[in-house]
C-alpha positions in Angstrom: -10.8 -17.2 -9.0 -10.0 -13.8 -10.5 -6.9 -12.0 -9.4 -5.8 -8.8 -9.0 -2.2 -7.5 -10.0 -0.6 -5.2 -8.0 3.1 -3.6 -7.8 4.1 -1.9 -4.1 6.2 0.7 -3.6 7.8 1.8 -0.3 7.6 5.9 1.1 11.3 7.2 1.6 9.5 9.4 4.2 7.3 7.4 6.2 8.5 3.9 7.6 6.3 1.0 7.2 3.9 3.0 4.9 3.8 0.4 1.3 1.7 1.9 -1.2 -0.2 -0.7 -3.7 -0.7 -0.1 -7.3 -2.9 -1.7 -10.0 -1.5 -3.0 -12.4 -3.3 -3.0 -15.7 -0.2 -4.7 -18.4 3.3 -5.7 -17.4 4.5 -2.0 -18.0 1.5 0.2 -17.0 0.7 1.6 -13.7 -1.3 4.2 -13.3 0.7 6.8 -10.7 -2.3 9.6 -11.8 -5.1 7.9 -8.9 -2.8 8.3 -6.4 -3.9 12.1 -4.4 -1.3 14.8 -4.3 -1.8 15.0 -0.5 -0.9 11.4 -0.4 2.2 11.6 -2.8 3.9 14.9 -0.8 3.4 12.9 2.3 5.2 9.3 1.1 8.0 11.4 -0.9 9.5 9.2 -3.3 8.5 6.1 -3.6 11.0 2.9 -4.0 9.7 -0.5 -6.1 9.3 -3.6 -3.5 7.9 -6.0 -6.0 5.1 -7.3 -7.9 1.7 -9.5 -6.6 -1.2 -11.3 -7.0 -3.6 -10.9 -5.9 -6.5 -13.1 -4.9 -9.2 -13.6 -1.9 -7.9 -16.7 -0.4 -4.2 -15.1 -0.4 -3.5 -14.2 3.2 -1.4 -10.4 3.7 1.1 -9.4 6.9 -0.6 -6.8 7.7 -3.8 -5.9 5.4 -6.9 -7.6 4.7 -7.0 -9.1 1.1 -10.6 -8.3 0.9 -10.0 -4.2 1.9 -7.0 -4.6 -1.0 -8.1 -6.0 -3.6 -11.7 -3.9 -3.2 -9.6 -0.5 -2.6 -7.4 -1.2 -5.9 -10.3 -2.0 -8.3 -12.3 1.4 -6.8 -9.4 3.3 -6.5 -6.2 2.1 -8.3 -4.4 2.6 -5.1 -4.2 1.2 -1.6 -2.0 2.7 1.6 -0.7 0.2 4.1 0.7 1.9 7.2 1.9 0.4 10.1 -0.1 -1.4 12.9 -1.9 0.5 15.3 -0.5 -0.6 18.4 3.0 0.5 17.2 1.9 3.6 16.7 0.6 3.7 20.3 3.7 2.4 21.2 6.1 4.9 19.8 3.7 7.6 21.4 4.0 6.6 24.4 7.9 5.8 24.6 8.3 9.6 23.1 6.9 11.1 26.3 9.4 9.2 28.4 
């Protein structure tokens, strides 16, 4: 079973948006794949921890799979918040 290491960070700008990392050595991580677009819209970004990552490891709120395929094509992988929150907080705004 191969696994993947990843460290995720937290947007100071966007709740509920956890951005994943590869991570290559104990020390590296590679902040250059993440887009500039991407980076103005989290702001800064805040350390949440370190994981491992494997296919039969279930995730909150992500598909393992989507993950671990998303940080080996593109050293990065976004997490926002569900959907139907989203539609929630919509919806609640027009009242």
């Amino acid at each position: 079973m191969k696994l993947t290491n990843c460290a995720i960070y937290k947007s100071d700008r966007k709740t509920d948006y956890y951005l994943y990392l590869r991570r290559e050595t104990e020390q590296e991580i590679d902040f250059s794949c993440i887009p500039e677009t991407l980076t103005n819209l989290l702001g800064k970004l805040e350390y949440v921890m370190d994981l491992e990552l494997c296919e039969s490891r279930k995730l909150a709120q992500a598909e393992v799979k989507e993950v671990i395929e998303s940080l080996q094509e593109s050293g990065f992988y976004l997490q926002t918040p569900p959907k139907y929150e989203r539609v929630n907080f919509i919806e609640n705004s027009k009242l």
